[in-house]
C-alpha positions in Angstrom: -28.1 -112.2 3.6 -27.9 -109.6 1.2 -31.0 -108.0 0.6 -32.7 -104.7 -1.3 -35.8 -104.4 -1.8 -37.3 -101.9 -4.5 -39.7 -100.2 -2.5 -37.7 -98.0 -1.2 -39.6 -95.3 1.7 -39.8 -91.8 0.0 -37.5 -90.6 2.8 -34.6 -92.6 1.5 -35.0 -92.3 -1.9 -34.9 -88.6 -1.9 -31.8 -88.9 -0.1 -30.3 -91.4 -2.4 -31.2 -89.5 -5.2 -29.8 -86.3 -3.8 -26.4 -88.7 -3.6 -26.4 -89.9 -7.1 -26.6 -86.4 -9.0 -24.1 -85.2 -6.6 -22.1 -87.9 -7.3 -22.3 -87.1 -11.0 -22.3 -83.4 -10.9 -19.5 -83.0 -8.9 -16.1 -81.0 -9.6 -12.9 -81.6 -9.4 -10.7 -80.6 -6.4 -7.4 -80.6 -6.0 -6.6 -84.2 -4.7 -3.8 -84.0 -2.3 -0.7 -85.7 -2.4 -1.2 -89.5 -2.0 0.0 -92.5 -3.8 -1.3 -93.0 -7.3 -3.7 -96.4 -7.1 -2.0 -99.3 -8.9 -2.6 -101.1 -11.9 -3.1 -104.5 -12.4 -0.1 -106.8 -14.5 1.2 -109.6 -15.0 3.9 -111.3 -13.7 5.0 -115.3 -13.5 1.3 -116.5 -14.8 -0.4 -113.9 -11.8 -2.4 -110.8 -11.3 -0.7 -108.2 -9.2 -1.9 -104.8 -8.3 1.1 -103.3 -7.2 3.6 -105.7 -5.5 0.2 -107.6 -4.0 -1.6 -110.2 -5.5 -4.8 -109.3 -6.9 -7.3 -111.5 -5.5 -9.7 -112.0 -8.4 -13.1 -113.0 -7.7 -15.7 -111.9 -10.1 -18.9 -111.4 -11.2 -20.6 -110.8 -15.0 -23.0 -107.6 -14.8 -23.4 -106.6 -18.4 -25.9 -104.1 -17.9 -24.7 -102.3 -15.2 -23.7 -99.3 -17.8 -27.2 -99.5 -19.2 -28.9 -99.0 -15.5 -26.3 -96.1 -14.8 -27.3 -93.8 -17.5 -29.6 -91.0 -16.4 -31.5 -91.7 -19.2 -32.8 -95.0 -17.4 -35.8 -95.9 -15.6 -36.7 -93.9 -12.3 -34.5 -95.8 -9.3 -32.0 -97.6 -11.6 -28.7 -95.6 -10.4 -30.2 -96.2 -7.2 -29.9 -100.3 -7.6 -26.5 -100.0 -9.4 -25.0 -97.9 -6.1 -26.8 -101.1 -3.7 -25.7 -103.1 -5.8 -22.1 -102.8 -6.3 -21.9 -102.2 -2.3 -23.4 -105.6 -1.8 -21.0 -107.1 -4.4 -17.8 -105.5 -1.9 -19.8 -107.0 0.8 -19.9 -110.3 -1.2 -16.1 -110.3 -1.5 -16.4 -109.5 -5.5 -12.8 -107.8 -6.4 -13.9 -107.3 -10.3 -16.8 -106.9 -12.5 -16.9 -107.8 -16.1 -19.3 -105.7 -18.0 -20.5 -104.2 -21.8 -18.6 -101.1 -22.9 -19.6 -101.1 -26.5 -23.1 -101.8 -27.6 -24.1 -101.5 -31.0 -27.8 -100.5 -32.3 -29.7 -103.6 -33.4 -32.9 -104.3 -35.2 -32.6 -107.5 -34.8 -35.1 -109.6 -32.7 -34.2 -110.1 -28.4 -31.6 -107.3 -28.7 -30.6 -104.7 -26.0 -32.8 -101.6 -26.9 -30.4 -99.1 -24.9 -27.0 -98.8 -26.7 -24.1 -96.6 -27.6 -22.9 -96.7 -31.1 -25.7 -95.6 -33.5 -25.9 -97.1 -37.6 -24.7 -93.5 -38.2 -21.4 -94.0 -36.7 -22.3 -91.8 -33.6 -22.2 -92.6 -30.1 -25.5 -92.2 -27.7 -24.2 -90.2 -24.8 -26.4 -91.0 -22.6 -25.0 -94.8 -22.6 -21.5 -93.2 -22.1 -22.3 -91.5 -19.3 -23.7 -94.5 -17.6 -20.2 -95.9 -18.3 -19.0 -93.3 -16.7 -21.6 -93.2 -13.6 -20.4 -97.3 -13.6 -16.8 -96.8 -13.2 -17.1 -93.8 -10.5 -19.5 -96.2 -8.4 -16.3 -99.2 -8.9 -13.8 -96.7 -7.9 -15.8 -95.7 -4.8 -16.0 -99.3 -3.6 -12.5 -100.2 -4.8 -13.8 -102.9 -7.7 -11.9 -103.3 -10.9 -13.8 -103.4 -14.0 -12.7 -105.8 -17.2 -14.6 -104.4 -20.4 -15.2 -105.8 -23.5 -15.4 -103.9 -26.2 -18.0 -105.7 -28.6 -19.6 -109.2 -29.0 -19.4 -111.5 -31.4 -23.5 -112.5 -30.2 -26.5 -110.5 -31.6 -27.8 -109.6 -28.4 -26.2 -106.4 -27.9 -25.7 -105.7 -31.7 -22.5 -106.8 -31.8 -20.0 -107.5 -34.8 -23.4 -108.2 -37.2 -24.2 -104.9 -36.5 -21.2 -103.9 -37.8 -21.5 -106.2 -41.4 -25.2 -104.4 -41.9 -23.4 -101.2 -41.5 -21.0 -102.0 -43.9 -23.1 -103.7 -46.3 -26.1 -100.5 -46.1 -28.6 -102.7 -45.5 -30.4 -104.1 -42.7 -29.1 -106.1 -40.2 -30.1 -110.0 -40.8 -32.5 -111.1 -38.5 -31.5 -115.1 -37.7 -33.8 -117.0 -35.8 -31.6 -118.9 -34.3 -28.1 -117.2 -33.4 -26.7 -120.7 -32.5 -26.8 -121.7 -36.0 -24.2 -122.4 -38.9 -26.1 -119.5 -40.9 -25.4 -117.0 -38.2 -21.7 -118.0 -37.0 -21.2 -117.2 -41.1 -22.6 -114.0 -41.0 -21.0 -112.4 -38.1 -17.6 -113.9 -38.9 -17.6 -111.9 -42.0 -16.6 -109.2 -39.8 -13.4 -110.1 -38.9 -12.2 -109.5 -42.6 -14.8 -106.1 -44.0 -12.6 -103.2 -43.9 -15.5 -101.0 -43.2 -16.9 -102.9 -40.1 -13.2 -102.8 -38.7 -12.4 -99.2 -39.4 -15.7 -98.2 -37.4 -14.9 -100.8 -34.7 -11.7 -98.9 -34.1 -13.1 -95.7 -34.5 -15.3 -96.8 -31.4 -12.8 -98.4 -29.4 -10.6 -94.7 -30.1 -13.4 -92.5 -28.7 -13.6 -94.4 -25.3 -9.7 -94.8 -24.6 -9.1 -91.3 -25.3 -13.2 -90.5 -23.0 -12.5 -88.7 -20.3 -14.8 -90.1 -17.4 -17.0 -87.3 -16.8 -17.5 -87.9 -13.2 -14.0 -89.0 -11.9 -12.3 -86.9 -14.6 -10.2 -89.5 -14.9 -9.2 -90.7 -18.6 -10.3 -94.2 -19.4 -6.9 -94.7 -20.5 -6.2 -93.8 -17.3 -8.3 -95.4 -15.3 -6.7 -97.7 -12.7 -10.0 -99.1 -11.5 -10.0 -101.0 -15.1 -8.6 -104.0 -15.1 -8.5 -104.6 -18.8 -9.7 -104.1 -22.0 -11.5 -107.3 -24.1 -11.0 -107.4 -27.4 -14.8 -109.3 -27.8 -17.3 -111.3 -25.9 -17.1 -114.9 -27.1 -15.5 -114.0 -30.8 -15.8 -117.3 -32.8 -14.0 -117.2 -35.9 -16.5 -119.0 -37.9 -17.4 -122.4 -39.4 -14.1 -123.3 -40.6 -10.1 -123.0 -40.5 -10.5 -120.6 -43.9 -11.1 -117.6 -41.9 -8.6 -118.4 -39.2 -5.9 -116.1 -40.8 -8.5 -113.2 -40.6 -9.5 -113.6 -37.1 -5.8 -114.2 -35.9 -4.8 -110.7 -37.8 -8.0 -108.9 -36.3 -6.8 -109.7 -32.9 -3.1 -108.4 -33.2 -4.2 -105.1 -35.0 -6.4 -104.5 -32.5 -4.3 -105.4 -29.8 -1.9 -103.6 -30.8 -4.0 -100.0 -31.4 -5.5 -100.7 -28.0 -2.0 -100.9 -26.7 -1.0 -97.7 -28.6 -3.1 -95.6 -27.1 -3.1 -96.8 -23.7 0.5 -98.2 -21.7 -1.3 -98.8 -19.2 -4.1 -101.9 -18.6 -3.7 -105.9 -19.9 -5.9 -106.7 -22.8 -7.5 -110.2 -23.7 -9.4 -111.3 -25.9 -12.7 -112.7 -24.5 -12.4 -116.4 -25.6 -14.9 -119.2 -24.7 -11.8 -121.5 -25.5 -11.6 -125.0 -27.9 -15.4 -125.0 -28.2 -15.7 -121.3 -29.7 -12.0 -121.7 -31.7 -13.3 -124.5 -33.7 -12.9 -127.5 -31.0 -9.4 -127.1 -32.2 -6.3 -126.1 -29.0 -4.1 -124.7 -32.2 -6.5 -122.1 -32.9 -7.0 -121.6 -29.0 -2.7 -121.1 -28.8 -2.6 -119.2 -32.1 -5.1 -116.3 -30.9 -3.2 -115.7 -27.8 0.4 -116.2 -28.7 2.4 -113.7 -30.2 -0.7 -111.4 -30.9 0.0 -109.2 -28.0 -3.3 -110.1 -25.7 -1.6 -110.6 -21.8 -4.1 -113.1 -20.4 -5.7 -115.9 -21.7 -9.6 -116.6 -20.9 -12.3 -119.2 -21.3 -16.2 -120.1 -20.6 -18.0 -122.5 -19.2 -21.6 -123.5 -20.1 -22.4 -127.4 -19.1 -25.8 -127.0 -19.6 -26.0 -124.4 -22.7 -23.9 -126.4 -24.2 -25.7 -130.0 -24.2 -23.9 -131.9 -21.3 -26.7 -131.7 -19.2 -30.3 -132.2 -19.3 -31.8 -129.7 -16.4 -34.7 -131.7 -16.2 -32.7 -134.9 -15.3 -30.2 -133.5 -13.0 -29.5 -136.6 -10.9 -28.9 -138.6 -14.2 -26.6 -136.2 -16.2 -25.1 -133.6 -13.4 -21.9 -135.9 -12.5 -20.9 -136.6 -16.3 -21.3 -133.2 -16.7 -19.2 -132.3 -13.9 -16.6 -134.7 -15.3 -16.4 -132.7 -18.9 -16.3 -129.6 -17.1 -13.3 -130.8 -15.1 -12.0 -131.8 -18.5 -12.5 -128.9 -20.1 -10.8 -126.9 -16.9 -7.9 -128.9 -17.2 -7.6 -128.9 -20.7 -7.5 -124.9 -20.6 -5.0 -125.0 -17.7 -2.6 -126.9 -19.5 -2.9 -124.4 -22.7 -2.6 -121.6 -20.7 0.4 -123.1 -18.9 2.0 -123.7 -22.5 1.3 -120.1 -23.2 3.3 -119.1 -19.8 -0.3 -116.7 -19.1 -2.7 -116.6 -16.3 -6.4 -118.3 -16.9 -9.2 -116.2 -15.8 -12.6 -118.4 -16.4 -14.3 -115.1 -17.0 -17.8 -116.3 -17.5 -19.7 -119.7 -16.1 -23.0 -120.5 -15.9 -25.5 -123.0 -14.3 -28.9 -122.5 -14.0 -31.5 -122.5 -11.6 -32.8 -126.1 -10.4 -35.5 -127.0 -13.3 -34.1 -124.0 -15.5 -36.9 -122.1 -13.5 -36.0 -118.6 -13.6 -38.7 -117.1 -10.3 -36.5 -115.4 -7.4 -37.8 -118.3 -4.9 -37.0 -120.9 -7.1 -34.4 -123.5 -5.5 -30.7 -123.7 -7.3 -29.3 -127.0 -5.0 -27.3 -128.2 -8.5 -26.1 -124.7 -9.4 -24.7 -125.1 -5.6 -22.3 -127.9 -6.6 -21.7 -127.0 -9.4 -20.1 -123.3 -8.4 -18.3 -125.4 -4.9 -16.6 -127.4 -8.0 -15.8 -124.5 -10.2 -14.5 -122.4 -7.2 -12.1 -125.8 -6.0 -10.4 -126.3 -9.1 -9.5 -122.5 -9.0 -7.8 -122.5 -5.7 -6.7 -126.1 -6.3 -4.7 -124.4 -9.4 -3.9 -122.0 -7.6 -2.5 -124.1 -4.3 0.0 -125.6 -7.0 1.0 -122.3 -8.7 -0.3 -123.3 -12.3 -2.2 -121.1 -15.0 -6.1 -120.9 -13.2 -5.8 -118.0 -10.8 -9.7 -116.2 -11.0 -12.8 -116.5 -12.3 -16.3 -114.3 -12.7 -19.6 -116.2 -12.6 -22.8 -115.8 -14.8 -24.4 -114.0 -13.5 -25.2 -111.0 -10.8 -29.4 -110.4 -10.8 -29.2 -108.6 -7.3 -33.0 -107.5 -7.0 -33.6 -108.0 -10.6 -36.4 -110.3 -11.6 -38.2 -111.3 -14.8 -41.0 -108.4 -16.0 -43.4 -111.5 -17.3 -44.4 -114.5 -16.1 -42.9 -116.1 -19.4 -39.9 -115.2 -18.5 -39.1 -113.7 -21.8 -37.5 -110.1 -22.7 -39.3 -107.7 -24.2 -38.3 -104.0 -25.1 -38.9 -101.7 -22.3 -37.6 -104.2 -19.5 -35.6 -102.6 -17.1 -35.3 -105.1 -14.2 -32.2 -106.3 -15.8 -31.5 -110.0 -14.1 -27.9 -110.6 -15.8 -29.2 -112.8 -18.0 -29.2 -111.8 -21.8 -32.8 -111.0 -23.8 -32.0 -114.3 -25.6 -32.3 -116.1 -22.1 -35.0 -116.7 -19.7 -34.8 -113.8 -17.1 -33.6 -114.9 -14.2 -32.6 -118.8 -15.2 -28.8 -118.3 -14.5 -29.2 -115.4 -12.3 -27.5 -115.2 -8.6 -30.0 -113.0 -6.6 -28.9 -111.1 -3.7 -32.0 -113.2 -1.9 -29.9 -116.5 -2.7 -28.6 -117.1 0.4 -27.0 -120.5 -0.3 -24.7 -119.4 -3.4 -23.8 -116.0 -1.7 -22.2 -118.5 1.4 -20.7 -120.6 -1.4 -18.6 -117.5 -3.1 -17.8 -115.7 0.4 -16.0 -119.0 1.1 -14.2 -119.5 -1.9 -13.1 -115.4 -1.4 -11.7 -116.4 1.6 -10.4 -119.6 0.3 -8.8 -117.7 -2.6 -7.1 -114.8 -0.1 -5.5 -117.7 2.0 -3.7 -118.8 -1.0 -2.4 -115.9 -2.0 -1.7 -114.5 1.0 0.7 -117.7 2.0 2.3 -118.1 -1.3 3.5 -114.5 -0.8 4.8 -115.1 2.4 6.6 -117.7 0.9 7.8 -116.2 -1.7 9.3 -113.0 0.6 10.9 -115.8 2.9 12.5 -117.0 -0.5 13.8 -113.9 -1.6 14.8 -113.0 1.8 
């Protein structure tokens, strides 16, 4: 079991502390002469880092740039270093996380972010970035980053309409609603919001990682760049035109800049593109994105009822398998790999302690994790996936649950969620045996089809 707990003796903390701002304050040396590491691409609907498959086998940690800035609580850098090494330990190959957080005044938002209303960028959240990536590197993790969210819980593209409407962001109740879809889809057509979204997205291609020196453009130990976390275009087909032309401009200044990483664009699929596969096909093809993506959300999204689980868990199951297959099949008309970048189930009961049990989320990640290998066994579009989410040692601050500002436990979930209710805890013994599996599961595959494929070139 993987295991770290936060009282840490004095002894070892002083020594892991001593590690960190070495880490960070170290200078450059002349590296000697050794083969560049590789990027990953794309070929035939795969991910290959070099001539080698990459095995992708992911995680979501959103916050990990917010615990590695030095500006966090006492102990935090600390966690990110145990962390990510239990994630290598895990058999985790990449790590999707926040890059670009906007300031929010709206309520449940992420107090600690990087791009102020005044257009500048907090440092300090930059060089948690940078803390972030120099920890992947060292553990050999690649990193996919998105650049914004179209939700208000990390400011987000409605951060972006306030600012270009100089006046204060709209606090919605309820972000699922009609009222706030319309709000933050205005983005995708306000000049002003765009031009200071690029401006953004400039600043940390061109960054230079201040502790691996590395440029981000650089940066092999990114994966890619997303466009957007969960972009919806809106309530109707009007805006379509707008969204489609946001995500080629952008695609293509990302890929102006930088020759070298994929970009994607962060899509739930049908169910945030307006139930509608066209709009799905039309946001990936021909507008310069290089994989295609989707979510997964049974129980957020009404299939389930948590409370009835032996009723409603095996139609579930069978609209998720749907839904899986539907996206395959799109993807494989697009010619693209699938990466189901971000699926959640929560804990047994939607509990959310550390203790409590997670039996359905179990079964539900054993089914998830076969119909990636089974798409992969027969060489079609589904080739990797990243679950919802990593809480390590996190846990909830209150016994509601609920976020408030000043929490620093961070458990994966977002401040609009109950902390800890789709969280995989290092102390989760039974899901940690479920993803080692499927990382060995997934290795065996690739590793005979490329066998294969070598005979067949041979």
């Amino acid at each position: 079991m993987l295991s770290f707990k936060l009282g840490i003796p004095t002894l070892l903390l002083c020594f892991l502390s001593s590690a960190v701002f070495t880490a960070e304050n170290q200078t450059a040396t002349p590296a000697k002469k050794r083969p560049a590491p590789a990027f990953v691409s794309v070929k035939d609907k795969n991910f290959l880092l070099g001539d080698e498959p990459y095995h992708l086998i992911g995680t979501n940690m959103w916050y990990a740039p917010q615990i590695g800035s030095p500006s966090a609580r006492a102990g935090s850098r600390i966690r990110l270093l145990r962390e990510i090494k239990n994630l290598k330990a895990l058999g985790v190959t990449n790590v999707r996380l926040l890059g670009i957080s906007e300031e929010s005044t709206v309520d449940n938002a992420v107090a600690a972010s990087l791009v102020k209303s005044n257009g500048e960028l907090n440092e300090d959240m930059l060089r948690g970035l940078d803390f972030t990536m120099s920890v992947l590197y060292q553990h050999k993790i690649k990193a996919v980053i998105y650049l914004g969210n179209f939700w208000e819980w990390s400011g987000g593209m409605s951060s972006y309409v306030s600012w270009s409407k100089s006046g204060d962001q709209k606090n919605i109740p309820d972000p699922d609603s009609p009222e706030f879809a319309a709000y933050a889809a205005q983005f995708y057509s306000d000049e002003k919001a765009i031009e200071k979204y690029n401006g953004v997205i400039k600043q940390i291609l061109n960054r230079k990682n201040r502790v691996t020196r590395r440029l981000y453009k650089e940066d092999p130990f990114i994966m890619a760049w997303e466009l957007s976390n969960a972009p919806r275009p809106g309530l109707d087909n009007k805006n379509l035109p707008a969204y489609y032309e946001w995500i080629k401009n952008t695609t293509a200044l990302i890929k102006s800049i930088d020759k070298n990483h994929l970009v994607t664009l962060g899509s739930e699929g049908t169910i945030g593109c307006l139930d509608m596969e066209e709009c799905v096909i039309n946001a990936h093809k021909d507008t310069g994105v290089d994989y295609m993506t989707f979510h997964l959300r049974p129980i957020d999204w009404g299939w389930m009822d948590i409370n009835a689980p032996e009723k409603t868990y095996d139609a579930a199951t069978k609209k998720a398998a749907d839904y899986i297959e539907q996206h395959i099949k799109l993807a494989d008309k697009l010619d693209m790999p699938l990466v189901l970048e971000d699926f959640a189930f929560s804990r047994d009961a939607g509990k959310y302690g550390r203790r409590t049990r997670v039996d359905y989320r179990n079964q539900f990640y054993t089914f998830v994790y076969s119909k990636v290998e089974e798409s992969m066994k027969n060489q079609r579009a589904l080739v990797g996936s990243n679950f919802w989410s990593w809480g390590g040692v996190g846990q909830a601050e209150h016994g509601d649950g609920k976020w408030r500002d000043g929490d620093y436990l961070y458990t994966g979930d977002t401040p609009r969620e109950p902390q800890g209710v789709n969280s995989v805890f290092d102390s989760d013994a039974a899901t940690l045996r479920v993803i080692r599996r499927h990382q060995r599961s997934i290795t065996s595959v690739d590793d005979k089809e490329t066998v294969a494929q070598n005979k067949a070139t041979q």
